[in-house]
Residue frames relative to the residue before (quaternion, step in Angstrom):
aa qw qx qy qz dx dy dz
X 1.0000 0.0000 0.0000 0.0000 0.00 0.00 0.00
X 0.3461 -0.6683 0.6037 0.2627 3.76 -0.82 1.13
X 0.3804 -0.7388 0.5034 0.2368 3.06 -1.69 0.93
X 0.3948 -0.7731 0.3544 0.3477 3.85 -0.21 0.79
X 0.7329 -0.4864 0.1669 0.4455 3.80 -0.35 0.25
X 0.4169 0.6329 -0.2914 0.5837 3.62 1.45 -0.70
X 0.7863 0.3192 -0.2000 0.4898 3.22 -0.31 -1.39
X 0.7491 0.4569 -0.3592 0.3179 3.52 0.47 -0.74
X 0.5949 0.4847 -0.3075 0.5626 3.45 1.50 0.01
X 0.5024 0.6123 -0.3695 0.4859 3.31 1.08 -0.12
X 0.6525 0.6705 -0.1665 0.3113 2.79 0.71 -1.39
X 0.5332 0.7650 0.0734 0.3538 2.60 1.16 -2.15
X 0.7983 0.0924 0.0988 0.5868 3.35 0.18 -1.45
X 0.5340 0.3480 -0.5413 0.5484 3.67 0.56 0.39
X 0.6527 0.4855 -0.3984 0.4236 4.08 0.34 -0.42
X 0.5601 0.5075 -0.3179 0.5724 3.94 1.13 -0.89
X 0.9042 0.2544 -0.1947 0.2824 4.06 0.30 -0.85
X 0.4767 0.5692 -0.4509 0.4954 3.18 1.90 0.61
X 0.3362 0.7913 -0.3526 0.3694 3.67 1.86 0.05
X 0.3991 -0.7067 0.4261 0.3996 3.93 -0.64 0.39
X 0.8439 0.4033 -0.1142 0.3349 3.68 -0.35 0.03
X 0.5835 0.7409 -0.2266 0.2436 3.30 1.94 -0.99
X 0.0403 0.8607 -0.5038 -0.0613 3.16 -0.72 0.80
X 0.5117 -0.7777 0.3548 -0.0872 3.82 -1.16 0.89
X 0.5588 0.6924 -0.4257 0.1644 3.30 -0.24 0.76
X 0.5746 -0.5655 0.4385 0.3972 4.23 -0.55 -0.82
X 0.2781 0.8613 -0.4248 0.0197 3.56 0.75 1.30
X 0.4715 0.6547 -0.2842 0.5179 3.43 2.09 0.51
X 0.7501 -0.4024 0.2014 0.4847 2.97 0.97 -0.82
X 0.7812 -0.4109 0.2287 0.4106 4.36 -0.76 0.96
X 0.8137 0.3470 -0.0645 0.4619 3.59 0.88 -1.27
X 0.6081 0.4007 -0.3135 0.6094 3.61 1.72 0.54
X 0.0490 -0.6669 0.7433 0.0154 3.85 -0.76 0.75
X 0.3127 -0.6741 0.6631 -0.0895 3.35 -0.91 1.96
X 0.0098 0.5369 -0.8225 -0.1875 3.71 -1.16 0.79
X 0.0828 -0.6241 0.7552 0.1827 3.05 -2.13 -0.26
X 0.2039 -0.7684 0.5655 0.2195 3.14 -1.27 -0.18
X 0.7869 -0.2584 -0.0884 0.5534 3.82 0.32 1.21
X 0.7974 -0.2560 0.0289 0.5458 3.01 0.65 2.09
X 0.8738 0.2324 -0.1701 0.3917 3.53 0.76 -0.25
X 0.6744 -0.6474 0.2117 0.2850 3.39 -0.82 1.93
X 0.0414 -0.7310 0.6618 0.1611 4.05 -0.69 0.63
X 0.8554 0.2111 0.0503 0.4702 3.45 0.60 -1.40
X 0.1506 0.7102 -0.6789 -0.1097 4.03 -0.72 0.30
X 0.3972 -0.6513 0.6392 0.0970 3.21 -1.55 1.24
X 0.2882 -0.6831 0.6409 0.1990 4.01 -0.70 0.96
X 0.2048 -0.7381 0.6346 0.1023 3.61 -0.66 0.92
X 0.5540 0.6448 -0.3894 0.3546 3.91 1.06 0.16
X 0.3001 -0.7706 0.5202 0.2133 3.86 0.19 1.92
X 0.6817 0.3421 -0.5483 0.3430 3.77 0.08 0.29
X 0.8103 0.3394 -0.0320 0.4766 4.21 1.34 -0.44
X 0.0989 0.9246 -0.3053 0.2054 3.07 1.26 1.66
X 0.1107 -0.8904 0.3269 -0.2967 2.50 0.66 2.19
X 0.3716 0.7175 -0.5778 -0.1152 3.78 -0.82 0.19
X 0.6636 -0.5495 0.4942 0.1158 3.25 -1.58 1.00
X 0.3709 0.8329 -0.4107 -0.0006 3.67 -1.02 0.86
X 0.3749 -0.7106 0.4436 0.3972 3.79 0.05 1.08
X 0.2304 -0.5970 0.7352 -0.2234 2.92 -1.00 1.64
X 0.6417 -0.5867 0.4365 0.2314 3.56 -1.89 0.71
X 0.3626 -0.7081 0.3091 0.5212 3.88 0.17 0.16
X 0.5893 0.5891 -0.3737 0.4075 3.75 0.85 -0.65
X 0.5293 0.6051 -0.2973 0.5150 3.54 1.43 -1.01
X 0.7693 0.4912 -0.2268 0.3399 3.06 0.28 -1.84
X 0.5889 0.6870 -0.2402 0.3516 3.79 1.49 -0.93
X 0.5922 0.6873 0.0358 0.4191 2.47 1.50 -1.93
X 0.6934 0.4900 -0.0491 0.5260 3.31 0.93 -1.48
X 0.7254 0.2558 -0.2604 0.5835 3.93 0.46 -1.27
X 0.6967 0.3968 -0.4705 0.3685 4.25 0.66 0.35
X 0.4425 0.7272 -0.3030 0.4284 3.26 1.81 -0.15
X 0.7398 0.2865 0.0463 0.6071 3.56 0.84 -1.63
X 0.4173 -0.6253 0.6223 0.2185 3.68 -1.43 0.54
X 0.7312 0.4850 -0.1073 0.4675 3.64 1.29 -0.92
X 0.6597 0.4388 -0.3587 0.4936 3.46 1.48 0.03
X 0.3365 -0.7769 0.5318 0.0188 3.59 -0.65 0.84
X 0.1798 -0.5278 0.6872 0.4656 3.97 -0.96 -0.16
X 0.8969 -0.3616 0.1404 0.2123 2.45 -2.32 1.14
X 0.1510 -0.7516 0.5370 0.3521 3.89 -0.46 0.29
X 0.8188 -0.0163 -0.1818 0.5443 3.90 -0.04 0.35
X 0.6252 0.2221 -0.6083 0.4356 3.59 -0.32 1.32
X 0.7787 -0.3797 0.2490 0.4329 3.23 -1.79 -0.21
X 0.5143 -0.7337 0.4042 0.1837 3.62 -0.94 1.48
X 0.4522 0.5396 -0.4965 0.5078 4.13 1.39 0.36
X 0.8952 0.1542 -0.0365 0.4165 3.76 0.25 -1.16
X 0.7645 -0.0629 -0.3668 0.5264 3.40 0.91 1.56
X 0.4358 -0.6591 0.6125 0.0228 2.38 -1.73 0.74
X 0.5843 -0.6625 0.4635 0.0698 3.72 -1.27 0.57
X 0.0509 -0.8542 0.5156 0.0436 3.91 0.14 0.72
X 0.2573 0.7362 -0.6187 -0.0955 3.84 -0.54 0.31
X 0.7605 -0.2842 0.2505 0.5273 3.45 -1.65 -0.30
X 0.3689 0.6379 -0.6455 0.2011 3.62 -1.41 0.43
X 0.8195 -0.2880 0.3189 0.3793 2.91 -2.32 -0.21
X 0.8208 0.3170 -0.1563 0.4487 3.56 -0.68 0.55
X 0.6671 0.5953 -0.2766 0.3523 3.23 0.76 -1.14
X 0.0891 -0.8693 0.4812 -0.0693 4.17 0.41 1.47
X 0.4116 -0.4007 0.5941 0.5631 3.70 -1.10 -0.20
X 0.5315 0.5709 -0.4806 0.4009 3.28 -0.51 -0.92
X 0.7329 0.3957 -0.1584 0.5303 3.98 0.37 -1.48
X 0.6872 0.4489 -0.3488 0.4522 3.79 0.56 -1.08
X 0.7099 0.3854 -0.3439 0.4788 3.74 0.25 -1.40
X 0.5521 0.5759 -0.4223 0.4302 4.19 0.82 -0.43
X 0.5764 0.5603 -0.2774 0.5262 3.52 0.83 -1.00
X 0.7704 0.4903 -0.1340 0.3849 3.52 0.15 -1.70
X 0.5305 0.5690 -0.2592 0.5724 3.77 1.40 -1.26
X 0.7334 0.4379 -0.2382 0.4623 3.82 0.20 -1.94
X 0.7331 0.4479 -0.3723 0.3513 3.74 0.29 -1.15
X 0.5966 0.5148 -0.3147 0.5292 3.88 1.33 -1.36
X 0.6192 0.5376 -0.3018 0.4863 4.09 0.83 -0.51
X 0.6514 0.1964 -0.3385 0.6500 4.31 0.67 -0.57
X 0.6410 0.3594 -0.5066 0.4509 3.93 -0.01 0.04
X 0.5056 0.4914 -0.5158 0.4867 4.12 0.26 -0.72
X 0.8521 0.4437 -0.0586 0.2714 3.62 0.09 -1.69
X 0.5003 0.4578 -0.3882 0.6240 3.44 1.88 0.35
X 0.6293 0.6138 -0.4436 0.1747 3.51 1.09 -0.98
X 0.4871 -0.6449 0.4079 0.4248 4.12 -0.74 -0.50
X 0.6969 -0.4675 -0.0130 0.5437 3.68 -0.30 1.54
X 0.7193 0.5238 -0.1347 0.4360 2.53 0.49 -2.50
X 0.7041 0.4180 -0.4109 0.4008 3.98 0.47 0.23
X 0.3628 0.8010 -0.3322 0.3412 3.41 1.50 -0.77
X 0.1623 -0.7506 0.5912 0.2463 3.73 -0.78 0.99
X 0.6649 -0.4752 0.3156 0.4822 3.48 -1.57 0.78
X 0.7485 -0.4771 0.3367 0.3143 3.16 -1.72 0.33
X 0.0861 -0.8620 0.4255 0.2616 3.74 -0.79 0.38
């Protein structure tokens, strides 16, 4: 079952805040809701009902892999377009797929971070 754009933010941001450390808010701008995870961006939710969108650093080979896989995945719309990549509503596109996305993207940011910043283990 595809997840419709609602749900896929839903989705989305209940998977980012069951995360250890995550934290949330709109420091770019009213119509983006930024998680991070010690200061440093995993996930942006598009609050615009016509372009229900969310955004996640993702591996590039993945990320390649992924937007030839799906009609509905995109590279990233407003970070760099190798290491994320863009989910909206469409064929294929599952919780199961969103909270995987959301899990993988909060996992290569945790794992660039420097120890002593690292959130505990989940």
């Amino acid at each position: 079952m595809s997840a419709a754009g609602d749900r896929l933010q839903g989705t989305a941001r209940q998977a980012a805040l069951a995360l250890p450390d995550v934290s949330h808010g709109y420091p770019f701008t009213p119509g983006l809701d930024v998680y991070k995870v010690a200061g440093k961006v995993f996930l942006i939710v598009t609050d615009d009902p016509d372009e229900q969108i969310i955004t996640v650093k993702c591996e590039p080979e993945h990320a390649r892999a992924q937007v030839r896989g799906y009609a509905s995945i995109t590279p990233g719309r407003y970070l760099d377009k190798r290491h994320w990549i863009s989910l909206g509503p469409g064929p294929g596109i599952t919780e199961r797929l969103i909270t995987d996305a959301v899990e993988e993207s909060y996992d290569l940011v945790a794992e660039r971070l420097p120890r002593r910043d690292r959130p505990s283990a989940r």
